[in-house]
N, C-alpha and C positions, 0 to 999 in steps of 0.2 A: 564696230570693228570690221574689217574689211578680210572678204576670204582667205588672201592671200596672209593678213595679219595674223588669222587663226592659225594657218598651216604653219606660220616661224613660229608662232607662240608653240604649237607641238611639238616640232622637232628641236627647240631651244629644250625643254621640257623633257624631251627624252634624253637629249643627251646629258643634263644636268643628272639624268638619274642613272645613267651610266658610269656617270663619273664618281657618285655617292656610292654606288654599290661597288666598283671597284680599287676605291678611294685604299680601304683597309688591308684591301690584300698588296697594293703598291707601297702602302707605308710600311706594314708588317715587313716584308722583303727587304724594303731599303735599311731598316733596324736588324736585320736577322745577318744582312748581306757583312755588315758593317762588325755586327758582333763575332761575325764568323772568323772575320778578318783579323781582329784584335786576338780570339783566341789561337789561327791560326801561328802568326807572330809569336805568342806566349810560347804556343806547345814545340814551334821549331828552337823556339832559345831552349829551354830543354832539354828537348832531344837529341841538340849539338853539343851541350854541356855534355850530356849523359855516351854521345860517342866516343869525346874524347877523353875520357875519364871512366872507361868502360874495363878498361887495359890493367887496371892495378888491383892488387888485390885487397883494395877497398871495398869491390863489389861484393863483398860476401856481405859487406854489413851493409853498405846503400840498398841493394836490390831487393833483400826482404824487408828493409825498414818503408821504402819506397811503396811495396805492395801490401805493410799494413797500417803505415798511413793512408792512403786511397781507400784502405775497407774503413779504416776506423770513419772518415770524412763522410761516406755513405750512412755506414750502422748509425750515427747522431747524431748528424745534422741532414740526410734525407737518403731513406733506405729505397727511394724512387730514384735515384740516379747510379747505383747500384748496375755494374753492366754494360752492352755494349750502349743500347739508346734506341734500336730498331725495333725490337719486338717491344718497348713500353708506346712508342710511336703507335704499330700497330695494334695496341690494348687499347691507346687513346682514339684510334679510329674507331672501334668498334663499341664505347663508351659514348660517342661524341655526338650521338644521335638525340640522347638520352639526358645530357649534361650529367655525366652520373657524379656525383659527388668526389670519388677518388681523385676526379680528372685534377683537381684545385690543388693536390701531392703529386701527380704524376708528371703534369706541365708545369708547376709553382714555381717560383723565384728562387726559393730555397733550393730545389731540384737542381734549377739554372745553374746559380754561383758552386755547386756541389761540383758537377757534371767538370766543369772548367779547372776548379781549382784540383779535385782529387784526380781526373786525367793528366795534368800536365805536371805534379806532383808523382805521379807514378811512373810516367819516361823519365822524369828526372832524377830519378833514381837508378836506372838500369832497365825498366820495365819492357817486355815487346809488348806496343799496344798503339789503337790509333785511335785519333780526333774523328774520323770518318762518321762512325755510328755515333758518338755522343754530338757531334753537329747537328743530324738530324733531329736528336731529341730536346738542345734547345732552340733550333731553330722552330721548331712546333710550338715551344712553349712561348716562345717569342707573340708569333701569332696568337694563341690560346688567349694569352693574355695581354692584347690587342684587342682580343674580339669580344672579350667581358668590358674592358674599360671602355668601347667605343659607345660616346652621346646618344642617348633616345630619340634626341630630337633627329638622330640619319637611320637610313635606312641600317637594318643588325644583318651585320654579315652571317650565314651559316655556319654552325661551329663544327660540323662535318669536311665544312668544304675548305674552313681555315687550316685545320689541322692536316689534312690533306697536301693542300699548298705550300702548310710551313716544313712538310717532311720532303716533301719535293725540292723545296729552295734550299732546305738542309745538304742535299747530298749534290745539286747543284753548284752550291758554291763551296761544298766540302772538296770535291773535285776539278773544279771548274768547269762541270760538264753538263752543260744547261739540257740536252735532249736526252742526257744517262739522266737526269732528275725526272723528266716526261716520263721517260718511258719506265723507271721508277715507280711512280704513282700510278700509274695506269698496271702493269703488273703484279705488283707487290702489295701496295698499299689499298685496291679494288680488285682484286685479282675475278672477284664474282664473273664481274662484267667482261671480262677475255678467256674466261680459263678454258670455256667450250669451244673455241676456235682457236686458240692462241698455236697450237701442238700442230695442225693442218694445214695454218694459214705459213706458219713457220717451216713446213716439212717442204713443200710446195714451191716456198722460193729459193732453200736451199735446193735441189735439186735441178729446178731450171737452171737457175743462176749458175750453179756448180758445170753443167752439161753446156751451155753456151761460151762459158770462159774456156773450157778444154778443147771444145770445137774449133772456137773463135779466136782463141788467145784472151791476153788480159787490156781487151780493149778498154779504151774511152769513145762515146755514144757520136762523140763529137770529135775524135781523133785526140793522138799527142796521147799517145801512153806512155807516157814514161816508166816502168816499173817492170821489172823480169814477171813475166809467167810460170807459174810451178805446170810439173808434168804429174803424171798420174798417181807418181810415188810419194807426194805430199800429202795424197788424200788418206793414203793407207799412216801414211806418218800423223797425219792429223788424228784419226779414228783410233789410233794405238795409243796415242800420249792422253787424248782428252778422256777415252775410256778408264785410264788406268789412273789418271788423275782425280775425276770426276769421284771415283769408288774413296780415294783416299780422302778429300775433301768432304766425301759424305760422313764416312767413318771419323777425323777429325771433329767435326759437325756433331756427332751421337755421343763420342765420348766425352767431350763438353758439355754437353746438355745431362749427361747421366752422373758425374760427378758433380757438375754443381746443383742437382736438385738433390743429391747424396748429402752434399756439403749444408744446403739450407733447410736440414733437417737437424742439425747439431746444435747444441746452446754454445751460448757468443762464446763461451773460454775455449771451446773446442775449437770449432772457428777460429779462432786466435791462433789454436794451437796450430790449425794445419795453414793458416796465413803464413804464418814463419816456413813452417816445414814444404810450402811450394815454392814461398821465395826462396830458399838454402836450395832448391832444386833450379830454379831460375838463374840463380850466381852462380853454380857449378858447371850450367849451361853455356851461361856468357865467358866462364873463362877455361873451358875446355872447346868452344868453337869459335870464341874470337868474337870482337865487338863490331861485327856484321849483326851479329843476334840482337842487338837493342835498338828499338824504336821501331815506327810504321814499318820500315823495310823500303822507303822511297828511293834513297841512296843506291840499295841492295839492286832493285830494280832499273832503275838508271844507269848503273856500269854493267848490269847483265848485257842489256840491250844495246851499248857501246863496243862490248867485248864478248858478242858470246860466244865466242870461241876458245877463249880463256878455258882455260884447263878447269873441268869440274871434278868434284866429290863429295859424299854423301855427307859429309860435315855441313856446310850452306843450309839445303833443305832442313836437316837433323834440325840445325841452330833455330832458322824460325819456325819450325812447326815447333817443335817444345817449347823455346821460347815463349810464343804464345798461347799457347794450352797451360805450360806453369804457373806465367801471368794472372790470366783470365780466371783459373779455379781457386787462382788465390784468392779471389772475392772485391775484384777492384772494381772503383771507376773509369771503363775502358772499353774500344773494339777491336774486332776480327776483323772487320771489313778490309780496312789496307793492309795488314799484316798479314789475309787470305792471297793478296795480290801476288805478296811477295815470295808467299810457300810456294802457291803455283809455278812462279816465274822462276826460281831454283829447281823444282822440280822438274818442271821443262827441260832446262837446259841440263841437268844431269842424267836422267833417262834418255833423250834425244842423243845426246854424247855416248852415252851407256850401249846403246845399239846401234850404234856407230850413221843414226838421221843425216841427211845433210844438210837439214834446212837446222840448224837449232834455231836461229832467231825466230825464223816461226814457231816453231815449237814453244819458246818460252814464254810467246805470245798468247800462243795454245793453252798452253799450262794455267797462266792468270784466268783466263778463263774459266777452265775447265775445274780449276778450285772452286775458285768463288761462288762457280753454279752450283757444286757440290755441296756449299755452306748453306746457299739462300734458294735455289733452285727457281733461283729467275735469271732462265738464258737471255731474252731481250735484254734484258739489264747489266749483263755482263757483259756480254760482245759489245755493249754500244759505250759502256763505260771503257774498254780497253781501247776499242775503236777511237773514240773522242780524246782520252790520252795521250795518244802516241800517234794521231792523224793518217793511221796507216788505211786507206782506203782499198788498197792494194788487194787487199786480203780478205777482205771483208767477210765473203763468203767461208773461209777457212774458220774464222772465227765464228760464226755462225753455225757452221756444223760441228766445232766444238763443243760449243755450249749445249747441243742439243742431245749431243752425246750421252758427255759428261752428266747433262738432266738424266736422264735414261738410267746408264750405269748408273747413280747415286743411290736409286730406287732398291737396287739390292742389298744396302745397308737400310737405309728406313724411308718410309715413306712422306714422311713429312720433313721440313725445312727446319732446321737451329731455330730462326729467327719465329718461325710462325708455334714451334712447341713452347717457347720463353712464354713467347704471346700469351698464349693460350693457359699457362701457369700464374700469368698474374691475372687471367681475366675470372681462374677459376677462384685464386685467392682474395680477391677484391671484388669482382663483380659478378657471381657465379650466377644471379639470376640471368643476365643477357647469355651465356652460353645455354642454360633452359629452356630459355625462347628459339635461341637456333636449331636445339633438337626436339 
């Protein structure tokens, strides 16, 4: 065989093995993308059902029957999909090194068809609650179980790196925000790997960036800005709302977590008992502040940002924070994730309003933010998910020094993240030897 013949034979060779090893995580994707789609469909029929049928005073009896069908769905046919879907995500990351056995109930099939059917079963009933966080966690199980049925005879994907991937494409296509999924998994889901630079490298460019737009204006690098510049008084309006938001989004965050680890200390009749007694509190919510309170909050958010000037009050916020704190401690299958968006974005525009801000629409921009970091206390991942939402490049920086705020402020309610404490409750209840090893 001739030199030249040896060198195609390699690189044919390599690339065949590129394409074998990538092969898994392109198919996984394309099944996860697809499923996410079907469920997304489901859960929207639903939760237009459950808007416009929010109104009557049938919701006494839909809204708790809603949220204890979703528990019963969990409690007996998989008390793994139980939740939002992120901190079981981040159990199976930290499991997946190991294959620990849980993983097989934690990503399983069973988990899957739970996750879908008792979520979109529980907006359709009245519930405030989102597909956001249960996408991520069948979109992993997706993968997961991908990565066990994949042929011996190809190369075996990493089951670290799958699960990783599928919580990534989860929130990607939960959103449609493919660099809020990136930047997702690189935060959140490996946080090891950035946590000691992440706070400097972040501090650093809010600051330049913030000092050259004020100098400069709100240029583009290559001319044609289109977009008004904020004056000084945005920055102090920014620092006011995300501060004040951040703490309430933390506190929201702790008192969730503290009542349902309350709650999943009771035998199942109890639990029953108080599954009713948060739904009667859910339906008294939906029909004292109006069928704004049920579902993600996506609607909610959408006319804020059309109209924020529209006359605000404390009813809005009221509606989905309770809303979804009722929901959630009722014990469903369900997330915080978009329903975080939407407390924020109410809370924005009514505080911003409240002290007479000018800017509310930034603010309520602010606001989404400055919650959601308050929940998960991953600023890249908030700013880039509001950013990639609503294409406001404009701002960019505004939001970015929201979120890092709001990170900041949160700290004085508790130190840790909703999502990494859940974590951390099932890693101890199911796999407590690997927290051993970390300490």
């Amino acid at each position: 065989m001739r030199p030249s013949d040896l060198l195609r034979h390699h690189h044919v060779k390599s690339a065949q093995d590129k394409i074998f090893f990538n092969l898994p995580f392109w198919l996984a994707a394309g099944i996860a993308a697809v499923v996410s789609v079907l469920y997304n469909m489901l859960f929207k029929i639903c939760e237009e059902w459950a808007l416009h049928n929010s109104q009557s005073s049938l919701i006494f009896i839909t809204a708790p029957l809603a949220v204890l069908v979703s528990f019963l769905i969990g409690h007996f046919f998989s008390k793994e999909a139980l939740g939002s879907g992120i901190p079981q995500v981040l159990a199976a990351a930290e499991m997946s090194p190991s294959d620990h056995p849980f993983l097989r109930k934690l990503l399983g099939l069973r988990m899957l068809v739970a996750k879908i059917a008792g979520s979109s079963l529980c907006v359709l009933g009245g519930g405030v609650t989102g597909r956001e966080g249960p996408t991520l966690q069948v979109s992993a199980a997706i993968f997961y179980q991908l990565s066990k049925l994949w042929p011996k005879r190809f190369p075996k994907p990493q089951l670290p790196s799958m699960i990783l991937a599928g919580g990534a494409a989860g929130l990607a296509s939960a959103f449609n925000t493919p660099l809020g999924g990136i930047v997702f998994a690189i935060e959140e889901m490996s946080k090891s790997h950035i946590s000691l630079i992440r706070t400097a490298v972040f501090q650093a460019v809010i600051i330049a960036g913030i000092l050259a737009q004020l100098f400069l204006g709100n240029y583009l690098y290559l001319g044609d800005a289109r977009f008004q510049s904020y004056t000084w008084h945005a920055l102090y309006q920014t620092a006011a709302i995300a501060a004040l938001i951040g703490v309430a989004g933390s506190f929201f965050a702790e008192s969730l977590f503290r009542v349902t680890s309350w709650r999943s200390k009771k035998s199942f009749w109890v639990k029953v008992l108080l599954t009713l007694i948060f739904g009667a509190l859910l339906s008294l919510t939906i029909y004292l502040c109006g069928p704004s309170t049920v579902g993600a909050g996506k609607s909610v958010m959408v006319s804020l940002l059309e109209n924020p000037n529209a006359p605000a009050d404390v009813t809005l916020p009221a509606a989905r924070i309770f809303g979804n704190f009722f929901t959630y401690i009722g014990g469903v299958i369900g997330g915080v994730f978009a329903p975080a968006l939407a407390s924020g974005a109410t809370l924005g525009q009514f505080l911003a309003q409240s002290f007479g801000f000018e800017y509310v629409k930034l603010m309520i921009m602010v606001g989404m933010v400055a919650f959601l970091t308050g929940i998960t206390r991953t600023p890249f991942t908030s700013f880039v998910l509001v950013l990639e939402m609503t294409d406001s490049h404009e701002i960019i920086l505004y939001l970015m020094l929201s979120s890092i705020i709001a990170n900041v402020t949160a700290r004085l309610v508790s130190s840790k993240s909703f999502y990494e404490q859940v974590a951390h409750g099932i890693l101890q209840q199911n796999a407590p030897e690997l927290l051993e090893k970390k300490h």
